[in-house]
C-alpha positions in Angstrom: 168.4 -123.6 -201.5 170.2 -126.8 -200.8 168.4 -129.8 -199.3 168.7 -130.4 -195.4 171.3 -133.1 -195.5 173.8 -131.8 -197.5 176.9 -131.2 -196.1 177.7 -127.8 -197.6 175.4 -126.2 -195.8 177.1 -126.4 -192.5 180.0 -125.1 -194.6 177.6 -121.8 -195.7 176.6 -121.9 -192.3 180.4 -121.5 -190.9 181.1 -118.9 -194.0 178.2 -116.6 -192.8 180.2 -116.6 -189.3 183.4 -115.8 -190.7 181.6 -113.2 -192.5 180.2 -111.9 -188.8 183.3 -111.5 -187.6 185.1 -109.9 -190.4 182.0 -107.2 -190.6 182.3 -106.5 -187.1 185.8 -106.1 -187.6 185.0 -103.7 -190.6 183.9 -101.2 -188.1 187.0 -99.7 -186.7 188.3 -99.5 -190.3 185.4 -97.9 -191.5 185.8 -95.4 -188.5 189.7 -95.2 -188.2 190.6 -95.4 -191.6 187.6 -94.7 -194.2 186.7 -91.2 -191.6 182.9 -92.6 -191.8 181.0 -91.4 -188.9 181.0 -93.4 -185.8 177.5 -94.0 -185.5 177.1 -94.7 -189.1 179.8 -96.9 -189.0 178.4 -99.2 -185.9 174.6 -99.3 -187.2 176.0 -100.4 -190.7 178.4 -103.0 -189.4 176.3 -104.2 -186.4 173.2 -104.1 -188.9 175.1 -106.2 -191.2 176.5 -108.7 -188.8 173.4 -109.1 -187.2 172.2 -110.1 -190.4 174.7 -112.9 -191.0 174.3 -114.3 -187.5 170.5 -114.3 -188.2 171.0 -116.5 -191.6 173.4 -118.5 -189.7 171.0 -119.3 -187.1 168.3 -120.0 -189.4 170.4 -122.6 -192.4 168.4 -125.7 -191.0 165.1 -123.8 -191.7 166.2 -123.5 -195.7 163.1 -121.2 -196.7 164.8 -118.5 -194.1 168.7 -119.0 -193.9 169.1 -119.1 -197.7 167.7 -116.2 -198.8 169.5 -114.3 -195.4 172.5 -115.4 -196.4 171.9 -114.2 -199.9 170.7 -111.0 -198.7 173.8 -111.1 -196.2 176.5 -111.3 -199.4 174.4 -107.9 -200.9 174.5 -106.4 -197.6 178.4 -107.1 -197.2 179.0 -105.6 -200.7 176.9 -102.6 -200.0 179.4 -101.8 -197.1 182.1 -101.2 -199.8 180.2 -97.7 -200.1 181.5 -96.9 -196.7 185.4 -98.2 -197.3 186.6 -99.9 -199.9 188.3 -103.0 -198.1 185.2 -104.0 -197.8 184.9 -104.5 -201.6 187.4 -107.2 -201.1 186.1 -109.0 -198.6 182.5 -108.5 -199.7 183.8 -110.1 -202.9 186.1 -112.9 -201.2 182.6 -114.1 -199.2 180.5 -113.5 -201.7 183.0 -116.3 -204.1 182.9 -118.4 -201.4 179.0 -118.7 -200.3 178.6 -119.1 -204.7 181.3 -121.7 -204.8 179.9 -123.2 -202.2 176.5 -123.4 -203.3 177.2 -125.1 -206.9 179.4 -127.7 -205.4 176.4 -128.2 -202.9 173.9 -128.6 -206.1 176.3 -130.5 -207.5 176.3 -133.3 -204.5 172.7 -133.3 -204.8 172.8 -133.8 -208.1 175.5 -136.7 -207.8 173.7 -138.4 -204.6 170.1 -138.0 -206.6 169.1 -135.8 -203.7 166.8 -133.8 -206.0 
């Protein structure tokens, strides 16, 4: 987990919204597209985008938002069971909330933060 002050967690904080939104959007593709079952469709998605909000609600308490969001990329790969563009954009997010979490170590490191 990064330390409170860095400024890449607000930008982890704003990925894990993006991601909300994109999972909620997964839903109707999932549905429309994949043929999943409507019901199974909605519990996954809203499951999983409850999830994200949840981490991003919680990235000033580090011992809680960190691992949620960690658990939020699995959870946002694990869709990609139920249609495959999610693969992609479980992927893309995933990248992202990784990339962003180096450079964030790397700050601390540069800053002596640690």
């Amino acid at each position: 987990m990064l330390k409170p002050g860095n400024p890449m967690g607000k930008v982890m904080m704003a990925t894990l919204i993006f991601e909300a939104i994109t999972i909620g959007l997964s839903v109707p593709v999932m549905i429309m597209v994949s043929d999943v079952p409507a019901g199974l469709a909605s519990a996954a998605g809203a499951g999983a985008a409850l999830l994200a909000m949840v981490a991003a609600g919680n990235m000033r308490k580090p011992r809680v938002g960190y691992p949620l969001g960690w658990l939020t990329q699995v959870a946002a790969l694990a869709l990609s069971f139920l249609t495959i563009g999610m693969l992609i954009m479980g992927v893309m997010f995933a990248m992202l909330w990784v990339v962003c979490f180096v450079l964030g170590k790397r700050l601390e490191a540069q800053r002596g933060m640690t």
